[in-house]
N, C-alpha and C positions, 0 to 999 in steps of 0.2 A: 794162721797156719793154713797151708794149703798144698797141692799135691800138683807138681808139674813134669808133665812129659818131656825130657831132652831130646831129640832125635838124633842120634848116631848115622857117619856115614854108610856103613857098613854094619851093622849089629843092630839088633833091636835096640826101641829106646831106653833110656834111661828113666824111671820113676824114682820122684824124689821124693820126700815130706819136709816140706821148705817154711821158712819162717820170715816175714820180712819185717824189717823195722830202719827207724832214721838214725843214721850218725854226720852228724854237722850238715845235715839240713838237707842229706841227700836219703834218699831209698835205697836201701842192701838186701840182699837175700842172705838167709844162713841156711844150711842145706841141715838137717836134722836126724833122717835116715835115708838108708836108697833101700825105697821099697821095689827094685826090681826084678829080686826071685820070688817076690808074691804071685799068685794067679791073678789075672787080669779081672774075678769078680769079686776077690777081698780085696785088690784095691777100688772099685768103684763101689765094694762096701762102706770104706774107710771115705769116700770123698761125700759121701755119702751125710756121715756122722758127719765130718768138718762143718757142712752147711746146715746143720741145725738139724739133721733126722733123728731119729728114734730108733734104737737100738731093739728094744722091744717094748711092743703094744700096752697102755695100762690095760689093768686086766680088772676091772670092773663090769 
C-alpha cells in the first residue's frame, strides 16, 4: 500500500491510497481511497505510517 501523487492539468493533484498487486503476471494498481481533501501533513502523516513509522512513542 502506498500513496501517490496524480498531477492534474489544471487543478491540484490528485492523492491516492493505492494498492498494487499481480493479475496474469503483470503489475495493477487499485486505487483504495482519494485522499485529496486531506491536509497536505495528514497525508505525509499517513505515508508516514505506510513506511514502518510509529504512530506513537513506547512510553517507557
Amino acid at each position: 500500500m502506498y500513496i501517490e501523487r496524480i498531477p492534474n492539468r489544471n487543478s491540484p493533484p490528485a492523492v491516492l491510497l493505492r494498492e498494487s498487486y499481480r493479475e496474469d503476471g503483470k503489475v495493477r494498481k487499485r486505487t483504495l481511497a482519494n485522499l485529496s481533501k486531506l491536509p497536505s501533513e495528514t497525508v505525509d502523516d499517513l505515508k508516514f505510517l505506510l513506511k514502518g513509522g510509529k504512530a506513537v512513542e513506547d512510553l517507557q
